[in-house]
KEBA-530916 format. One record per atom (N, C-alpha, C): y, z, x; residue in three letters. Coordinates in steps of 0.2 Angstrom, whole numbers, plus 5000, padded with zeros to 4 digits. Layout:
% residues N
YZXAla ...
END
This chain:
% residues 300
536052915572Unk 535452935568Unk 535253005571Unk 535153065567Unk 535253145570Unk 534353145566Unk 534153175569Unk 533453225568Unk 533653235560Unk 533853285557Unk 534153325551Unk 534153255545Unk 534453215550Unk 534153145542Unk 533853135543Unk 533353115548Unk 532553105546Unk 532253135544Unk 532353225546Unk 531853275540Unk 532253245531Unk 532953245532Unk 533053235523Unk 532653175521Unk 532753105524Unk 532353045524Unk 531453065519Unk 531453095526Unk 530353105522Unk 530253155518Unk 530853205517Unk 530853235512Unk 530753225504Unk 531253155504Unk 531453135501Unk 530753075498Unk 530653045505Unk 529952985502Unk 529353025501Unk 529353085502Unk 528953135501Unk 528853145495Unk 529253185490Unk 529453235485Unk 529553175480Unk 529653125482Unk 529953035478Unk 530753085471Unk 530753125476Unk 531453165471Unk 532053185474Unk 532353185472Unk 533053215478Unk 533253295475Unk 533153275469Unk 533353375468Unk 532453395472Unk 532253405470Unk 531253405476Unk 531453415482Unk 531853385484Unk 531853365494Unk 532553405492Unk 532853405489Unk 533453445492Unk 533353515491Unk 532853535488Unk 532853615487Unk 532153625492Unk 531853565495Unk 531253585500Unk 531753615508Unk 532253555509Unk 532653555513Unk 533053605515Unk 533253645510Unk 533853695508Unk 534353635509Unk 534553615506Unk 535353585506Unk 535553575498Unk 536253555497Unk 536353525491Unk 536153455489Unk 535953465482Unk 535753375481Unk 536453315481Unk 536853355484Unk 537453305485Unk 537853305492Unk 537353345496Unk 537353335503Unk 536853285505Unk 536353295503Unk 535553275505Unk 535753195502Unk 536153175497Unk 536353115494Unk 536853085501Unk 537353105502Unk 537353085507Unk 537453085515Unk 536953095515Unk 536553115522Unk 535953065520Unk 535853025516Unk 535052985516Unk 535952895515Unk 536352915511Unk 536652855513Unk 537152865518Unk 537152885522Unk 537552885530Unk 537052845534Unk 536352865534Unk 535852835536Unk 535652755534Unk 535552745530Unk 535552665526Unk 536352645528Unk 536852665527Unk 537352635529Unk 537152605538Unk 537152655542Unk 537152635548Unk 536352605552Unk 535852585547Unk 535252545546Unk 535552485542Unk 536052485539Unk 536252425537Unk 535552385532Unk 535352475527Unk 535152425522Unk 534752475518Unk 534752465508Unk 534352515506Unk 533652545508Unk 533752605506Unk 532952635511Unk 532452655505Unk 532752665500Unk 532752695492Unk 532852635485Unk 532352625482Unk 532552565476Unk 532652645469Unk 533152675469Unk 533152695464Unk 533352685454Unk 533152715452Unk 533152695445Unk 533552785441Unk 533552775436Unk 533452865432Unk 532952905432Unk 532452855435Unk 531752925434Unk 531252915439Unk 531452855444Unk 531052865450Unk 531552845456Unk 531152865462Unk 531552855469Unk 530852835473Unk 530852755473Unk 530352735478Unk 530552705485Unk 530152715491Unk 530352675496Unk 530352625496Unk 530952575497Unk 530852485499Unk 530352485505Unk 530352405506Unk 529852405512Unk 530452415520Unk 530952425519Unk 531352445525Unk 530952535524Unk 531152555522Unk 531052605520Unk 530352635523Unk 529852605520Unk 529152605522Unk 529052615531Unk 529452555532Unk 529352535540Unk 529752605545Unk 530252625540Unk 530552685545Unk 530252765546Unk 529652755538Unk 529452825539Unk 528752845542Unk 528352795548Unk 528052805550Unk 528352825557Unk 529052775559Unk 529352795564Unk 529852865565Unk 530052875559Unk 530252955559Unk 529753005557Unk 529152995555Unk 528853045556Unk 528653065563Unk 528352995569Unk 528153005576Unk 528853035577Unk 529353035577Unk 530053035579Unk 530253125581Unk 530053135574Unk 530153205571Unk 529453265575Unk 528953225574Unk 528253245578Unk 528353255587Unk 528853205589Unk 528753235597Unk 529353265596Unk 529853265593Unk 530453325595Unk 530153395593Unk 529553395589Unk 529353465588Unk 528853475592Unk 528553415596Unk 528053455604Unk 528553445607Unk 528953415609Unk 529653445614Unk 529653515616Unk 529853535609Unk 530353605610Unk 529653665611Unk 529053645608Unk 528553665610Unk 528353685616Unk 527953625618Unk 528153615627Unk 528453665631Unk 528953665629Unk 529653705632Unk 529453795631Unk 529153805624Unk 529053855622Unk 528353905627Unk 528153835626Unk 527453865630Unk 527353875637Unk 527653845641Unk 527953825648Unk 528253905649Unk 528653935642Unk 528954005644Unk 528354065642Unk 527854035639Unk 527254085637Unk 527454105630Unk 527754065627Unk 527854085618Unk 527454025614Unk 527554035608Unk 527153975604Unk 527553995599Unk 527953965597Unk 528353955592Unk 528253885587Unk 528753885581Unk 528553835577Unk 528053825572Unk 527753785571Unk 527553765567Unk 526653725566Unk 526353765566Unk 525653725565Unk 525453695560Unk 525553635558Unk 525053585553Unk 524253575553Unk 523753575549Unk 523153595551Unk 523053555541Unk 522553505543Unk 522253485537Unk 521653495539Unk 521353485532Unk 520453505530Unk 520353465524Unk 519653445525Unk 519053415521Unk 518853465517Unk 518953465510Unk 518453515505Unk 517953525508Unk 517753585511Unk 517153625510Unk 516853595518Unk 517453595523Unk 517053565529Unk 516453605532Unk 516053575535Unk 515553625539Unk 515653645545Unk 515253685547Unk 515353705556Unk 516053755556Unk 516453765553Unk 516953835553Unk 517453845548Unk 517553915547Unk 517753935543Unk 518553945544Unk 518853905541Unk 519553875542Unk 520053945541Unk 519753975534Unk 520254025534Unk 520354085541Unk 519654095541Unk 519354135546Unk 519854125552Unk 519854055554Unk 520154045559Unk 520854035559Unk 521154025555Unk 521854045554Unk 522254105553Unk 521854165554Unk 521754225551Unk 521954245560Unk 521754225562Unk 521354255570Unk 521954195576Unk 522054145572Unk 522654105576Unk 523354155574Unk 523354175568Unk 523954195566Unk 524054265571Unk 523654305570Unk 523654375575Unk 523754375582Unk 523554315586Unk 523754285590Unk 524254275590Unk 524654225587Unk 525254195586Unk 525654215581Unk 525854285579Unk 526154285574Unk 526854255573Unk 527354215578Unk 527854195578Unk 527754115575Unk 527154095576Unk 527154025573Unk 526854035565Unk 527453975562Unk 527153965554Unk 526353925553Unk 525853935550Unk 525453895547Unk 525753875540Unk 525453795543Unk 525553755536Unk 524653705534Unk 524653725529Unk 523953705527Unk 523853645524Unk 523553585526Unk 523553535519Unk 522753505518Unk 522553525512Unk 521853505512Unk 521953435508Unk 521553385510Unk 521553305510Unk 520853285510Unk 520853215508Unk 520153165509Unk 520253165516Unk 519653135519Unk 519653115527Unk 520053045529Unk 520252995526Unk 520752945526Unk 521452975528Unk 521753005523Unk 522353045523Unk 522453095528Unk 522053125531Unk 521953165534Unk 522053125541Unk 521553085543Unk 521753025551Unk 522452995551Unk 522652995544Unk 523452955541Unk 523953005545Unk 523753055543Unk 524253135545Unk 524253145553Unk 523753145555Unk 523653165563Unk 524053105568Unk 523753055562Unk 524152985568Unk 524752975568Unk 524952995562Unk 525852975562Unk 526153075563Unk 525753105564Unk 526053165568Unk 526453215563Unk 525953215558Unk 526353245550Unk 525753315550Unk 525053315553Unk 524753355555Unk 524453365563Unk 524453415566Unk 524353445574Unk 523753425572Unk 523253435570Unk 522453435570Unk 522253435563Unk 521453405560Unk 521153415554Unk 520353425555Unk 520053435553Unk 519553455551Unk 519153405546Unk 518953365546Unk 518453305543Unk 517953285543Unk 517853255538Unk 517153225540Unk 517153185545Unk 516453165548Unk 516353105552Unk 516753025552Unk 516953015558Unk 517452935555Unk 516952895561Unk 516952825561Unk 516852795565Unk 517152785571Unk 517152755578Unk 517652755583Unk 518152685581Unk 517852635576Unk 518452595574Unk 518852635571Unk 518852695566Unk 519352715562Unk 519952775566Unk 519452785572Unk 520052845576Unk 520052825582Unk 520552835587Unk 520652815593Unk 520752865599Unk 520952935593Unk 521052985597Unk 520453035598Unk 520453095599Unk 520053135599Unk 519653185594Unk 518853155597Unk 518653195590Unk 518053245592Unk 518053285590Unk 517653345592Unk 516953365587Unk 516353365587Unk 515653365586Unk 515853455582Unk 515653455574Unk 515553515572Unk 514953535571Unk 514853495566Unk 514053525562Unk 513853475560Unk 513153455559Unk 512953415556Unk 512253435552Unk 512153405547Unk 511653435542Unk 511553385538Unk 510853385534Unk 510453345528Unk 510953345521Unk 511053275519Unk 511253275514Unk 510453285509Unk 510753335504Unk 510053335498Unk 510353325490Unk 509753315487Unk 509853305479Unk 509853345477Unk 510453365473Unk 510453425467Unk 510653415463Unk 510053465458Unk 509953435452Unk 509753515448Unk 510053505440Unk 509653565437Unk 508953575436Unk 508953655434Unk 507953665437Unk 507753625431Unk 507753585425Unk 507753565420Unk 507553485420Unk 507853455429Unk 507953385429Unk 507153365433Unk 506953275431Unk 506353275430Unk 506253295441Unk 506853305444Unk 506753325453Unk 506753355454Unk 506553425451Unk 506553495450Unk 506053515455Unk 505453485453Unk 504853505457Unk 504553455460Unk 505053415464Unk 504753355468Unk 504853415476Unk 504553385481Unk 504853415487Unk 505153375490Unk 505253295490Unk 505553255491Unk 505653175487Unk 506353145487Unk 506453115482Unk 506553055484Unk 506053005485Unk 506152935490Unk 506852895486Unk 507252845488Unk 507752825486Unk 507552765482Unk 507152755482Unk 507052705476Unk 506752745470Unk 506952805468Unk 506852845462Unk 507652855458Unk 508052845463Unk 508752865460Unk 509252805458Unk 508852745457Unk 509352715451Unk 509052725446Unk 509852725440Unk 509652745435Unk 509752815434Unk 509752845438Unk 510352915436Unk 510752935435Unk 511152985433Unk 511952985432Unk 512253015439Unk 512753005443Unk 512953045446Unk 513353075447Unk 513753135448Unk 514153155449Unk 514353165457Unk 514953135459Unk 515053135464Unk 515953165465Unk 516353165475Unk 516953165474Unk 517253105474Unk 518053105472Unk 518253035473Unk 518353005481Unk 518352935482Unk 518152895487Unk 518252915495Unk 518652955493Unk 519152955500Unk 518753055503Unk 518453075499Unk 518253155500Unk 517653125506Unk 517553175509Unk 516853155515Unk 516353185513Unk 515953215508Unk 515353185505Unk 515253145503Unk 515853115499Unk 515653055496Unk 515452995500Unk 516053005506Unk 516052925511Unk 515052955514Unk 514953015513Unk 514352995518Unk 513452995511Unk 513853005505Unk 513252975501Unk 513352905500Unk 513952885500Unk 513852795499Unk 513652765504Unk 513752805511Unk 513452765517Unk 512652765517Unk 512452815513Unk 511852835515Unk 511352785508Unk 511852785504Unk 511452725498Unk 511552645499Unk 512252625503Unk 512052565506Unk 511652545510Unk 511652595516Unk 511052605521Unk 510152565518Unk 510352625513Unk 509452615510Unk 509352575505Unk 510252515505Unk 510152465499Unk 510052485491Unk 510152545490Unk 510052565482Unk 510752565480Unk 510752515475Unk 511552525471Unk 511452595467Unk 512252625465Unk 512252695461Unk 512952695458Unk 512952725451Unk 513552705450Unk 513652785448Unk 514352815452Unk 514752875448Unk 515252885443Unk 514752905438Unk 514952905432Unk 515552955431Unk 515353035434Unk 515953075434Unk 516153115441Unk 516853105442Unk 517153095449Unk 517553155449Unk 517753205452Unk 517953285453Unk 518153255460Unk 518553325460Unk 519253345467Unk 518653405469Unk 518353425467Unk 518553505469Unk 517653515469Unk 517353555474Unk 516353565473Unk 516453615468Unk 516653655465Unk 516653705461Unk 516553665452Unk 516853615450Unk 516653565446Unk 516353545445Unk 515953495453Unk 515553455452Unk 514753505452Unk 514853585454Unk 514253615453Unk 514053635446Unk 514753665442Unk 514653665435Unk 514453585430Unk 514553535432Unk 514253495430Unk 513553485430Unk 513453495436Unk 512653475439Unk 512353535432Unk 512653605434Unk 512253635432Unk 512153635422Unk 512753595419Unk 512553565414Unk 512153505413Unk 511853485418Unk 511353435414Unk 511453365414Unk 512153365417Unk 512653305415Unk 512553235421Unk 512153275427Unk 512053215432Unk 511753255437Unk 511553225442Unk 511353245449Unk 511853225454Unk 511853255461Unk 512353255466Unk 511953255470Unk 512153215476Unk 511953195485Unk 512453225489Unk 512353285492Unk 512953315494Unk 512653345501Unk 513153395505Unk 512653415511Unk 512453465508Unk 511753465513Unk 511553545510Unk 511753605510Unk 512153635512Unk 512753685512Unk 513053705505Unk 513253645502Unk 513353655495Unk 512853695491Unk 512153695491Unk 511553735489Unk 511753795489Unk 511953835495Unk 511953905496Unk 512553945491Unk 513053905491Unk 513753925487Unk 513453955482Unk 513754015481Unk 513654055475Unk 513454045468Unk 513853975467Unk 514053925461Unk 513553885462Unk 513253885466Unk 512553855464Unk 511853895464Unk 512053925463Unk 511353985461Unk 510953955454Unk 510353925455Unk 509853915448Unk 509853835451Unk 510253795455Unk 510253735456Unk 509753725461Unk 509153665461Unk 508753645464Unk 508853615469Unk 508753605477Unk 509153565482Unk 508353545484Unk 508253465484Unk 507753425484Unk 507853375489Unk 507553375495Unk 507653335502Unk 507653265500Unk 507953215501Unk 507753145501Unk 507453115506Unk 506953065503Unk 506653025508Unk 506752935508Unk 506852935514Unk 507052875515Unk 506852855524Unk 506852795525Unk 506852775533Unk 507252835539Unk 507752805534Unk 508452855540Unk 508452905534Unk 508652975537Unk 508653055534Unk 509553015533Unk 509853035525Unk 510653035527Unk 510953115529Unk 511253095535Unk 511753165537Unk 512453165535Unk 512753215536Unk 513353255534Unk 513553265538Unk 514153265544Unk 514553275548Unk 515053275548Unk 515553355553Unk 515953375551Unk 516353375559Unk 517053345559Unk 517253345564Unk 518153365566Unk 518053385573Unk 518953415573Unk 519253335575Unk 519953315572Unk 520153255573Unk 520853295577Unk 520953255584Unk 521553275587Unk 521853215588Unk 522453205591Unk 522753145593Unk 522553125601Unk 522653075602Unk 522553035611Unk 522653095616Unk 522253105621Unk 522153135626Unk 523153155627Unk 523253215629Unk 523953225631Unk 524453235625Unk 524353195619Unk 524853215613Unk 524653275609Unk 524053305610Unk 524053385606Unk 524553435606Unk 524753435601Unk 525353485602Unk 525153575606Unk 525553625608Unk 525153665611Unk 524953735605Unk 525153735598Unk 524853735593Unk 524153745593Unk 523753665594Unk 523353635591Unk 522953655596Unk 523153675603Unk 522753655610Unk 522453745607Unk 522853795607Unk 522653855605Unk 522453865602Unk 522353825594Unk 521853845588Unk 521453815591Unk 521053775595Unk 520553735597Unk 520053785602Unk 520453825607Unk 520353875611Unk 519953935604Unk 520153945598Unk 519753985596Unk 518953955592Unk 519253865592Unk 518953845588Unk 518053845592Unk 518253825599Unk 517453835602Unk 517353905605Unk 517653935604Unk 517554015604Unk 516954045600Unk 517254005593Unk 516754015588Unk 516353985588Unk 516253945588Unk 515653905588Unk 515153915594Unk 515253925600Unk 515053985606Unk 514854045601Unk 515254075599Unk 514754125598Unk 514154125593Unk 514354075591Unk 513754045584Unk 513654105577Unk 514554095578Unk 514654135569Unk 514154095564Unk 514254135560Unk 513854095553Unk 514654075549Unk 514154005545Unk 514853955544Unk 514753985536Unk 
END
């Protein structure tokens, strides 16, 4: 088993395409065909249940692509290691983010890692926070930037960004306009606009409505804050979001109205690393700039 078919392998349960992985890969789709069956031959068993229009992984399949990603993950700190050891940083930095994290400015910071490092590639992958822990632990990204997890959900290393009030916004039009604070048992029976499940406002408004025991139901679900402000700003619902969201350009004319309750709900934004000693030397660098920043107490 060679390194070269595990990257074709996850290419592959990647792209779920083989012309996809084969032009991600550079190789031919009839290279790349067999070099994933040279692999199952000597695994003694399909890895792929293919058809004419889909290519899924079996559950052999499923069980080998956690371990070829770890696999693939320390052969690239290996050679790192090695690189770093000679005073170079070479390869490859993976780097996920939470939409609209707080506490630093990711571009910013990639900007200033790369002038530093210009011999290393940045790869960018913006995720929910679930998929994002998914990434770091199976070794698919160096570091992410997320919301707050619990210490049952991570085991490895997490680093304290920013934290801040979540508030309600809402059109100058909505009857929260001119409240100064909005107890939680006012907000059933509204409509909300919120992200889907896995985004980290969402996870920390539903924490923050279970908390205080008020059910809510979101009616209109968005990827992206840029949506969910033009809807607010239609008229269409209210959003519990951090307060951060307020200042964004795109929210100009939008009313941000403190909520009250026992417990204030917060917002928390954090760097996720892997287990003390498994940081890639990538990760350890961008992390060096990361409290740099935060030390100087740029504006986010």
């Amino acid at each position: 088993m060679e390194l070269r078919q595990l990257e074709h392998f996850i290419a592959v349960a990647e792209e779920q395409h083989f012309t996809r992985a084969a032009e991600r890969v550079a190789v031919s789709q009839s290279g790349l065909s067999a070099s994933i069956r040279s692999l199952e031959q000597e695994l003694k068993t399909p890895l792929f249940s293919r058809t004419t229009r889909t290519v899924r992984l079996t559950e052999a399949g499923r069980a080998l692509l956690v371990e070829a990603e770890r696999t693939l993950a320390g052969a690239r700190a290996a050679k790192d290691a090695v690189d770093a050891v000679r005073g170079l940083l070479r390869g490859t930095l993976t780097v996920g983010v939470e939409q609209c994290v707080a506490g630093v400015r990711v571009p910013r910071l990639l900007a200033a890692f790369h002038r530093k490092h210009p011999q290393m590639e940045i790869r960018l992958r913006q995720e929910g926070t679930s998929s994002l822990l998914d990434g770091v632990a199976g070794g698919r990204l160096d570091v992410a930037f997320a919301a707050a997890v619990s210490a049952g959900e991570w085991r490895g290393e997490l680093i304290p960004l920013a934290r801040e009030r979540m508030v309600v916004l809402c059109a100058p039009g909505h009857r929260f306009a001119q409240a100064v604070r909005v107890p939680f048992d006012e907000l059933p029976g509204e409509s909300f606009i919120d992200f889907h499940p896995d985004w980290g406002p969402r996870r920390a408004a539903d924490e923050a409505f279970a908390a205080a025991r008020v059910r809510r139901t979101v009616g209109l679900e968005v990827n992206d804050v840029h949506s969910l402000l033009e809807l607010v700003h239609e008229g269409l619902g209210i959003a519990v979001v951090p307060h951060h969201f307020s200042r964004k350009p795109e929210a100009l004319g939008l009313v941000a109205v403190e909520l009250d309750g026992a417990d204030q709900p917060f917002y928390e934004s954090v760097v996720v690393l892997p287990a003390a000693g498994a940081t890639s030397p990538g990760a350890r660098s961008l992390m060096t700039l990361v409290r740099s920043d935060v030390r100087d107490g740029a504006p986010r």
